[in-house]
Residue, then its C-alpha position, 0 to 999 in steps of 0.5 A: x757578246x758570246x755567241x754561235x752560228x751555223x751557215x748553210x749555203x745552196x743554189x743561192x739560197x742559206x739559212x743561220x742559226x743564231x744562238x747566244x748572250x749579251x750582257x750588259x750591266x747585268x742585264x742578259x739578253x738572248x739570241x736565238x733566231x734564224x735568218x733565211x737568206x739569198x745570196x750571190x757568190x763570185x769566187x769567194x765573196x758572198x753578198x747576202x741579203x735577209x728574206x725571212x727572219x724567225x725569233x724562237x721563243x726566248x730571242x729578245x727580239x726588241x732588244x735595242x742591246x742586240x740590234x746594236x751588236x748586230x749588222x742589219x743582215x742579222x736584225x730584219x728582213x731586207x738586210x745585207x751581209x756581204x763576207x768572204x769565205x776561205x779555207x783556213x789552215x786545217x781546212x775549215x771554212x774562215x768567214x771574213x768582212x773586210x778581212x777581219x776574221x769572224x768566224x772560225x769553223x770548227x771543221x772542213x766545209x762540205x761544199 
């Protein structure tokens, strides 16, 4: 799975941009879907739960490959994520589950 996200967190509320492939024998299938989110936050801990999922026109949305790469938070409304988030070495934001990193931002956070 290649893939890139886009997080955004306010007063309880975020949203994620999700675009990118699978391949699997051959066969592509394409992400590309936003998922509007709650959230609770306690220090950096983030527990986030799906309200609203949006599948833009080429998403293969009933795709069992992409429901099997993705946790439930990403693939329907009422799914939960929780992760931490810290600041890395260079002052960009480091998504974590379980203390496996899985996003590395490109930048310093905003906020």
């Amino acid at each position: 799975m290649d893939s890139k996200y886009a997080f955004s967190f306010m007063d309880g509320r975020g949203d994620v941009f999700i675009i990118g492939i699978i391949v699997n024998s051959g066969v592509k299938y394409i992400i590309n879907r936003q998922i509007t989110f709650t959230y609770q936050k306690k220090l950096n801990h983030y527990l986030m739960k799906n309200t609203h999922l949006d599948f833009f026109n080429d998403d293969d949305q009933n795709s069992s490959e992409i429901n099997r790469h993705l946790p439930d938070f990403f693939t329907r409304k009422g799914g939960e994520l929780a992760m931490n988030v810290t600041e890395g070495a260079f002052g960009n934001p480091v998504f974590t589950v379980t203390d496996t990193p899985v996003f590395l931002c490109d930048g310093p956070s905003d906020g």
